[in-house]
Wavefront OBJ file of the C-alpha trace (Angstrom):
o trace
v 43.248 93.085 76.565
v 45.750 90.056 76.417
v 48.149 90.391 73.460
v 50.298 86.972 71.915
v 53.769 87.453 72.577
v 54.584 83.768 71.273
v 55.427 82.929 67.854
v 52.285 81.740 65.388
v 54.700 79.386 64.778
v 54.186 77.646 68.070
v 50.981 75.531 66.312
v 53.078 74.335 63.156
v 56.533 73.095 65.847
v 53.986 71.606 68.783
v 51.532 69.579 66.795
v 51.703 70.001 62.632
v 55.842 69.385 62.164
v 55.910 66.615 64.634
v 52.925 64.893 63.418
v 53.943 64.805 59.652
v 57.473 63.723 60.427
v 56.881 60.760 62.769
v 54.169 59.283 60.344
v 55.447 59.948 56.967
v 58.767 58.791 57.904
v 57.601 55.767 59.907
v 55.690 54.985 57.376
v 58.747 55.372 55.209
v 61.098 53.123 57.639
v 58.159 50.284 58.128
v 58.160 49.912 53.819
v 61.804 50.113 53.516
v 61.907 47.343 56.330
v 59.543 44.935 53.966
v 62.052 45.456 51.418
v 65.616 45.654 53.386
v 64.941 43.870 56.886
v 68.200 41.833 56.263
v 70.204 45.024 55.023
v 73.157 46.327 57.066
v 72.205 49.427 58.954
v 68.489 49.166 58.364
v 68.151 48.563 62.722
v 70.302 51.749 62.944
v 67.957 54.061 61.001
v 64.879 52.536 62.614
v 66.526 53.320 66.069
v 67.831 56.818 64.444
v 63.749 57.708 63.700
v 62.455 56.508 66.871
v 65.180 58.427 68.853
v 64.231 61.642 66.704
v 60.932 61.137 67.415
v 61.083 61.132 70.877
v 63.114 63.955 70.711
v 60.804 65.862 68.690
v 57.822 64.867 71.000
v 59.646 65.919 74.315
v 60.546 69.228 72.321
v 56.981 69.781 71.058
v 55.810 69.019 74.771
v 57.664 72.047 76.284
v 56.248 74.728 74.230
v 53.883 76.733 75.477
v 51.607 79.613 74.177
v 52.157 83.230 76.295
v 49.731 86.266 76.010
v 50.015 89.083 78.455
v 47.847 92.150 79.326
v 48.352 94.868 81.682
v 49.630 92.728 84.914
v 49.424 89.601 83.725
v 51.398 86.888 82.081
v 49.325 83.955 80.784
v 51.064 80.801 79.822
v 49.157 78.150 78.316
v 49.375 74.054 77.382
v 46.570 72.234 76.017
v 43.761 73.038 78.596
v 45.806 74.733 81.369
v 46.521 78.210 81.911
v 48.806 80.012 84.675
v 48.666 83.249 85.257
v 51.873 84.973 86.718
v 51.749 88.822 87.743
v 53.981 90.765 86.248
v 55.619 91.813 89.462
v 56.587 88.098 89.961
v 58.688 87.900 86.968
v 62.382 88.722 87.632
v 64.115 87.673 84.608
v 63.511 86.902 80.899
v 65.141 85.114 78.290
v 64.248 83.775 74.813
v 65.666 80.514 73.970
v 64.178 79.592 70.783
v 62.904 81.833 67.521
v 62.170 85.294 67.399
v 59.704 87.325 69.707
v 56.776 88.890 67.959
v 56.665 92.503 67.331
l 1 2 3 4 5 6 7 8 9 10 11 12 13 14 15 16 17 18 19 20 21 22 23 24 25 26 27 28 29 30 31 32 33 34 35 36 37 38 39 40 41 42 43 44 45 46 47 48 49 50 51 52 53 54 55 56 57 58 59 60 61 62 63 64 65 66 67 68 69 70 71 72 73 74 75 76 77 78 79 80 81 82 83 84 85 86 87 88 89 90 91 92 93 94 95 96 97 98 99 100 101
């Protein structure tokens, strides 16, 4: 029986945080530019949200869900799933969060 070994959080950073910050502040830089196109620093935080948001899109991109059973480690994107035998696996690290328990 596979158990989840990554966070539940792994929905809310790969899809919900990313979505509500590039469109709510977008939305927020596209009516401040109405109002303050000619404003100094106004291109600056336009360039600051679209750098963030590609930053927060490649993050979001590399996070992947992980179950694992018996002999198995499943890792999963989207539609794909690898399956890696345990005996393949030589080292382990987290890098980001806390494991489940």
């Amino acid at each position: 029986m596979k158990k989840q070994i990554s966070s539940d959080m792994t929905v809310v950073w790969k899809y919900i945080f990313p979505g509500l910050w590039i469109s709510s502040v977008g939305i927020g830089t596209v009516v401040t530019g109405f109002k303050a196109a000619s404003e100094p620093g106004w291109g600056l935080f336009m360039l600051g949200w679209i750098a963030i948001s590609a930053y927060l899109v490649w993050f979001a991109r590399r996070l992947k869900y992980v179950s694992i059973d018996d002999d198995i480690l499943y890792v999963s994107q989207a539609r794909k799933e690898i399956r890696i035998p345990l005996t393949h696996i030589v080292h382990v690290r987290e890098i980001f969060g806390r494991a489940r328990s």
